[in-house]
Residue, then its C-alpha position, 0 to 999 in steps of 0.5 A: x267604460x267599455x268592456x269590463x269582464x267578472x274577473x274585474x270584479x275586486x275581491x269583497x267581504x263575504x263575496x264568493x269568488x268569480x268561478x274560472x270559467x266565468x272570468x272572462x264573461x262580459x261583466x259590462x259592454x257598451x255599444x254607443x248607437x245614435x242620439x247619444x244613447x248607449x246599448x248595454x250588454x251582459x253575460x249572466x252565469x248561473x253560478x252568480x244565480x242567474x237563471x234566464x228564461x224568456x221575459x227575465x233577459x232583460x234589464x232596463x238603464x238609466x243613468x240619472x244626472x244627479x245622486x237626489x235623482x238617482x234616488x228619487x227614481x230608484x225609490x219610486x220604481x222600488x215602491x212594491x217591487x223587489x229591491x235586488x241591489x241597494x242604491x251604492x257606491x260601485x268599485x267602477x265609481x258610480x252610485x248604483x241599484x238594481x230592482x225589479x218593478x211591481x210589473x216585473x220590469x227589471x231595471x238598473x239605475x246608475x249615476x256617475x255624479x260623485x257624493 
């Protein structure tokens, strides 16, 4: 994907709209590093509720293959967690959520296999 910036975000039902001076933020960065992993990277505005605090400034990814294993893994890390973005089709074309985990890890799942 590369980069992506917040002003890529299309506009949604009941969405607020991306405030000016955050449209040319880093919505989604990659930098390819050795073994074929991936390096992700964000910028994370206040005005989208984000409040980064030390231990809070970080998230972790994961792209499963599948869609059933997106979901069995995203179930499983949500069970006594806080589901912060419902598993979903995304406008970049992947099936995707977000949750913070019983422990307070925050994690991303991501797949890219279509339904």
């Amino acid at each position: 994907m590369g980069v992506a910036r917040f002003r890529d975000i299309p506009p949604g039902d009941g969405a607020p709209a991306i405030a000016e001076e955050d449209k040319d933020l880093i919505m989604h960065i990659e930098l390819p590093i050795v073994g074929g992993h991936v390096l992700m990277g964000t910028d994370a505005p206040e005005s989208m509720g984000f409040k980064v605090n030390f231990g809070n400034n970080v998230h972790l990814s994961i792209e499963p293959d599948t869609r059933a294993e997106t979901k069995k893994i995203f179930d499983a890390l949500s069970a006594d967690g806080t589901i912060t973005m419902d598993l979903q089709d995304m406008f970049w074309g992947a099936y995707f959520g977000s949750v913070t985990d019983k422990f307070g890890v925050q994690w991303m799942v991501n797949c890219m296999e279509k339904a």
